[in-house]
C-alpha positions in Angstrom: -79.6 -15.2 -3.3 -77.1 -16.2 -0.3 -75.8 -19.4 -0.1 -78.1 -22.2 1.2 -77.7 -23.3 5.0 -76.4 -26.9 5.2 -77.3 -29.3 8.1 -74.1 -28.6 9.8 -74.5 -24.6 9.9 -78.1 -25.2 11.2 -76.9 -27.3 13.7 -74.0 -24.6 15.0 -77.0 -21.5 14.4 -78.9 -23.5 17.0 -76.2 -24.3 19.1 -75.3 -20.7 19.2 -78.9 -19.6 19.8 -79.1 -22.4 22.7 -75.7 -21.4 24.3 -77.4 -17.9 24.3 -80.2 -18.4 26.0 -78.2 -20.4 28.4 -76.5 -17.3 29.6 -79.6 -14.9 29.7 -81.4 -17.6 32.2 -79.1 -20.1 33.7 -74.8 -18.1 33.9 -76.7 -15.0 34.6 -79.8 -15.1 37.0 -82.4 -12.8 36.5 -82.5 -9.9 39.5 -85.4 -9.9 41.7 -84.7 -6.8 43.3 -83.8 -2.8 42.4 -82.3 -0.7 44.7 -83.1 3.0 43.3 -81.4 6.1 44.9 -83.5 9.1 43.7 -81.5 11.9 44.8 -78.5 12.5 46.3 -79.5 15.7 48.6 -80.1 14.3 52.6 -81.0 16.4 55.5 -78.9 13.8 57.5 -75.7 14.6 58.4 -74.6 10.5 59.3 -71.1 10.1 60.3 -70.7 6.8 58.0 -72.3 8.1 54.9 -70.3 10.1 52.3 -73.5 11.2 50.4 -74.6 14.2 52.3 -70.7 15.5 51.8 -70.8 15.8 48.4 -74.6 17.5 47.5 -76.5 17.0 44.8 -74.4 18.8 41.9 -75.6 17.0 39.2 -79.4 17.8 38.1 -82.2 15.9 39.5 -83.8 13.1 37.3 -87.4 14.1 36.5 -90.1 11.1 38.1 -91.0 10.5 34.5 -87.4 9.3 33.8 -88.3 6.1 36.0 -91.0 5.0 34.1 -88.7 3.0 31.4 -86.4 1.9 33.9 -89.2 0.0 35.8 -91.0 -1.3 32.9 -87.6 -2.8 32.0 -86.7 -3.8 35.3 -90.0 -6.0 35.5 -89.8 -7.4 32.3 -85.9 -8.6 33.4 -87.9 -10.5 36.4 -87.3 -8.0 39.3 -90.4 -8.2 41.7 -89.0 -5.0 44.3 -88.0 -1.9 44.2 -86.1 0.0 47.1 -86.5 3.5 47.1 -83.9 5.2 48.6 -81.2 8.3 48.7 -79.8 11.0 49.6 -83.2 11.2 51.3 -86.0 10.1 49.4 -88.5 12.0 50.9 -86.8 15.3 49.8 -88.7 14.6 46.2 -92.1 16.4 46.2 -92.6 13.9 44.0 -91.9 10.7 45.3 -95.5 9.4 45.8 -95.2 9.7 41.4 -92.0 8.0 41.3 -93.4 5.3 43.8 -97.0 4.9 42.1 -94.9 4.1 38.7 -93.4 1.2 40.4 -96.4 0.2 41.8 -98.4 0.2 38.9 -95.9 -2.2 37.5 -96.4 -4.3 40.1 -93.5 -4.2 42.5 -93.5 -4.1 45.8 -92.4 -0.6 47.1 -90.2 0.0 49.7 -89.4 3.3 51.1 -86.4 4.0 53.2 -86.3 7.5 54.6 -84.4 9.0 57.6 -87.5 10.1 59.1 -86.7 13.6 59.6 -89.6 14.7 57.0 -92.1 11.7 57.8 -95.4 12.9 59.1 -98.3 11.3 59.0 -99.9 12.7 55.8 -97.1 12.1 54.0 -97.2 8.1 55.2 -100.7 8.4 54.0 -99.9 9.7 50.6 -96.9 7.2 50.3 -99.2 4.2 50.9 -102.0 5.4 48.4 -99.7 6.1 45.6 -98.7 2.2 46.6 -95.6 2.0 48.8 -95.6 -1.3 50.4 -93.2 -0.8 52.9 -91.7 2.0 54.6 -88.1 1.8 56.4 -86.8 3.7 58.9 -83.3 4.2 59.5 -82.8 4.5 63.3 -79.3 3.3 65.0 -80.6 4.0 68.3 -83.3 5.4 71.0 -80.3 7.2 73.0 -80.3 11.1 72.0 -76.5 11.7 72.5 -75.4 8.7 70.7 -77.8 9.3 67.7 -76.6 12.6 67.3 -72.9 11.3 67.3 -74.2 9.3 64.3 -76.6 10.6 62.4 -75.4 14.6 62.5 -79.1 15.9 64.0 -80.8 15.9 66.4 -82.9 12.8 67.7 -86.3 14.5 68.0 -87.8 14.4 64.5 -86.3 10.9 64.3 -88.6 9.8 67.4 -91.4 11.7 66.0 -91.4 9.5 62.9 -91.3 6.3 64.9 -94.2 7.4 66.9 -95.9 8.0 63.5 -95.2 4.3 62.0 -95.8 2.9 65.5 -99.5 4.8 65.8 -100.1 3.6 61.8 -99.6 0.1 62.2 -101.5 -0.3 64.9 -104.3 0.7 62.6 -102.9 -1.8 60.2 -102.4 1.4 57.7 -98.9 0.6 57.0 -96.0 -2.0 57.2 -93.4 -0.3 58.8 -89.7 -1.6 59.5 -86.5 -0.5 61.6 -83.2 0.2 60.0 -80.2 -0.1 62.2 -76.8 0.2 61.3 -74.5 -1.5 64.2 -71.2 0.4 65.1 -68.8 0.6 68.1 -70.7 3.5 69.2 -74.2 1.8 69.5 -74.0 -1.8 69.9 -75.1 -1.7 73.2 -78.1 0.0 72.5 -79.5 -2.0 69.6 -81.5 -4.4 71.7 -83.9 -1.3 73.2 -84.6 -0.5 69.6 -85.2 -4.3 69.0 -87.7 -4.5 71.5 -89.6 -1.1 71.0 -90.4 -2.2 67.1 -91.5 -5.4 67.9 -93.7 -4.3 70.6 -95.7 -2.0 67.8 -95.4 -4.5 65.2 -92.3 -3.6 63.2 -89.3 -6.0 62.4 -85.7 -4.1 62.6 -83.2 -5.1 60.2 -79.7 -4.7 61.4 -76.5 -4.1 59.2 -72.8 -3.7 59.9 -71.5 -0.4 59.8 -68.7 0.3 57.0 -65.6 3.1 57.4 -65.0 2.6 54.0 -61.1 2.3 55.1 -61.1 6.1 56.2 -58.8 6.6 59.2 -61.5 10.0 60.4 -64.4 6.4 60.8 -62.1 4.2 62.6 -64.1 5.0 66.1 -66.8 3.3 64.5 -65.4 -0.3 64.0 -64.2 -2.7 66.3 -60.9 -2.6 68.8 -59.4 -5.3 70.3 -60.6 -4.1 73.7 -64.1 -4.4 72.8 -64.2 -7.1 70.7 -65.9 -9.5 73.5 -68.6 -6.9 74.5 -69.3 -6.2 70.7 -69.9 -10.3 70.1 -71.7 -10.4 73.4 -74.3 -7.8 72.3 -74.8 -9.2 68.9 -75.4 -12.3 70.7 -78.0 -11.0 72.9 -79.0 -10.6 70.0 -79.3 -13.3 68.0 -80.9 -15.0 71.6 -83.6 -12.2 70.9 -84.5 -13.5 67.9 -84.6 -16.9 68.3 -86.5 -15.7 70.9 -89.5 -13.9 68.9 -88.2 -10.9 68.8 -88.8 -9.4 65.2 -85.2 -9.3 63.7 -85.4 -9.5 60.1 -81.2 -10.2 59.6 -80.4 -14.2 59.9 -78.4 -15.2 63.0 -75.6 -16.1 60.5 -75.4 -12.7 59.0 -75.5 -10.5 62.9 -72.8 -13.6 63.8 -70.1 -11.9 61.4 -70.6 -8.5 62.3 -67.9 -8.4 65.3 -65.4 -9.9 63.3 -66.3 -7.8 59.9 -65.6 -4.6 62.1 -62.8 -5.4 63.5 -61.3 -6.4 60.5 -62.8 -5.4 57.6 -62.9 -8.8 55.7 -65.5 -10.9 54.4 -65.7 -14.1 54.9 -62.6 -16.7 53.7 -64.5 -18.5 51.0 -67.4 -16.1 50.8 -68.6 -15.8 47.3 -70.6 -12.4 46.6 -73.5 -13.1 43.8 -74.7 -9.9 44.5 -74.6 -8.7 40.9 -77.2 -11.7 39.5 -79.7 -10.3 42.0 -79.7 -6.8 42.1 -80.0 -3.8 39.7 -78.4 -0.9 41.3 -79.0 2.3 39.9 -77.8 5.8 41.8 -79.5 9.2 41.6 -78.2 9.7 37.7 -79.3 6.7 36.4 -75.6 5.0 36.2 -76.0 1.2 36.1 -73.6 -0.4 39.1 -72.6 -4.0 39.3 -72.5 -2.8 43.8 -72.2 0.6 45.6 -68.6 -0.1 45.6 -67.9 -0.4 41.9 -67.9 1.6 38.9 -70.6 1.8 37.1 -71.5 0.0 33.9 -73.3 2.5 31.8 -75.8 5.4 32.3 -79.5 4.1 31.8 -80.1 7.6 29.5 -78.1 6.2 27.1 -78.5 2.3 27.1 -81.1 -0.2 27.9 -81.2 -2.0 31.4 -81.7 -5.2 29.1 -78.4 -4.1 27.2 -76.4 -3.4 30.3 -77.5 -6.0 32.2 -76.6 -8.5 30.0 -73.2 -6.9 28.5 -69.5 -8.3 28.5 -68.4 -5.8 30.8 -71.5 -6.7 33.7 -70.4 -10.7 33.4 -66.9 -9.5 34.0 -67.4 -7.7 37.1 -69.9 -10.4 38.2 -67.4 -13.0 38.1 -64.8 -10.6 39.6 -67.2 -10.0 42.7 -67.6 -13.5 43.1 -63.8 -14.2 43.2 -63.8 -11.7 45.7 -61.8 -9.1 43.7 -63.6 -6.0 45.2 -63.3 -3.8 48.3 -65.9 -6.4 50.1 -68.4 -5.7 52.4 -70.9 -7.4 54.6 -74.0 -5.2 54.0 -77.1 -6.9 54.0 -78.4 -6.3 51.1 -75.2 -8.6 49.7 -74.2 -10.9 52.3 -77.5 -11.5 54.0 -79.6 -12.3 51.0 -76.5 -15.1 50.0 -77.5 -16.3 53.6 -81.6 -15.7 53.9 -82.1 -16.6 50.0 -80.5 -19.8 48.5 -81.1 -21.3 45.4 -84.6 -22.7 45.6 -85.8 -19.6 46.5 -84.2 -17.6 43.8 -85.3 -20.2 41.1 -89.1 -19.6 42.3 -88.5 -15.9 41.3 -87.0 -16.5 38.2 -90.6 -18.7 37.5 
């Protein structure tokens, strides 16, 4: 028989057990939200995006694969799941992947380049439960979308045409994607006011170069630094106006300075990695896109990752600020749209 426990052990047992629980729900939040990239093969060919240029070497993970994740992912607190790419809708079997999540009871968003999106497919989407789908679309201009995105504009148009015709019959919610570079800022107001004629909200994000000298035509000069702040003014204006923009006036404020200098805020403090479980197309666990990951989902719990030494490390390092930084909005807006209240609701 072990030796009894005094009144002093007990007390440092609980203590422990206290200081414990303490970091599960209080040091480290739990995440409301999982972005998921289900493949890594896009029929995009986006100037920005390095994804496309490396292909989908590694095998695909089977839709079954998910089902742990999400029932893990749930049970951690998270109440969405983005599903996203590569190009999602390159999976047969994304309407199995995405009536997994919804059985679990997240909401479902879809973000797809458009290029496959037909009507059926919406259709099929929404019954297997997607509650949202998202399309990527920097602009309406044919010339300037090609620069961009590597394709041609017409299937891209198509697909808008689609979502706009669905949610007038209220079959969908649909929303606009825009990522805002030197080449496009102009233009981003006709896009603005196209979605919000048919219902849809655009969401618009700073484009990143990633510090690659072949992408520097995409951010900010000196010598267009006023028109560039102008635009996103206009704007801002819009959407204090009505106009459906979905980013907060604070977040499109930064943009001009972000791409002309690549910085984040002085101050800013990212909390990203409390919020978000990131996972890419082989189930690697990442603290942000930009970091390395924690551990492979295969081999580990979410739980077990999520809560590890080496995730509160990174965490804190993000926060400091010790990371490439960006201002993407699924970071930097939700410290703006989503303060603490409204993350302490989530967390119930």
């Amino acid at each position: 028989m072990g030796k009894p426990i005094n009144e002093r052990d007990l007390g440092d047992i609980q203590k422990a057990v206290k200081s414990l629980e303490s970091l599960r729900n209080t040091t480290v939040p739990r995440p409301h939200f999982m972005i998921l990239n289900v493949t890594e093969r896009c029929n995009s060919r986006c100037a920005y995006c390095w994804i496309w240029r490396f292909g989908d070497k590694a095998a695909q993970v089977s839709a079954t694969a998910y089902e742990r994740l999400l029932k893990e992912a749930k049970a951690l607190g998270a109440w969405q799941v983005v599903l996203s790419g590569g190009e999602p809708l390159l999976r047969p079997d994304l309407e199995q992947i995405v009536n997994t999540a919804a059985t679990q009871g997240f909401l479902v968003v879809v973000v797809t380049n458009g290029l496959n999106l037909t009507e059926q497919r919406v259709e099929r989407l929404i019954d297997a439960g997607a509650g949202v789908i998202t399309l990527s679309l920097d602009t309406l201009e044919t010339t300037t979308y090609e620069q961009l995105r590597g394709v041609p504009i017409a299937q891209a148009l198509r697909a808008l045409h689609v979502l706009e015709h669905l949610v007038a019959k209220n079959t969908v919610e649909a929303t606009i994607s825009c990522v805002l570079s030197a080449l496009n800022y102009c233009q981003i107001q006709e896009v603005v006011a196209r979605a919000t004629d048919h219902g849809m909200s655009v969401q618009v994000q700073a484009c990143h170069t990633y510090g690659l000298p072949a992408l520097n035509h995409l951010g900010a000069t000196p010598e267009i630094i006023e028109d560039l702040r102008d635009s996103v003014q206009a704007l801002i204006e819009m959407k204090r106006a009505g106009y459906r923009i979905s980013s907060s006036a604070e977040y499109l404020e930064y943009i001009p300075t972000y791409l002309l200098t690549r910085s984040i805020p002085p101050g800013y403090r990212c909390n990203y990695g409390d919020v978000a479980i990131t996972v890419d197309h082989q189930l690697d666990l990442l603290p942000c896109w930009f970091l390395p990951p924690i551990g492979n989902l295969r081999q580990a719990s979410l739980e077990s990752l999520w809560f590890s030494k080496a995730f509160t490390i990174l965490r804190e390092a993000m926060k400091r600020g010790e990371c490439p930084g960006c201002w993407l909005i699924c970071s930097a807006d939700w410290e703006i749209s989503c303060p603490g209240p409204i993350r302490q609701s989530r967390d119930g």
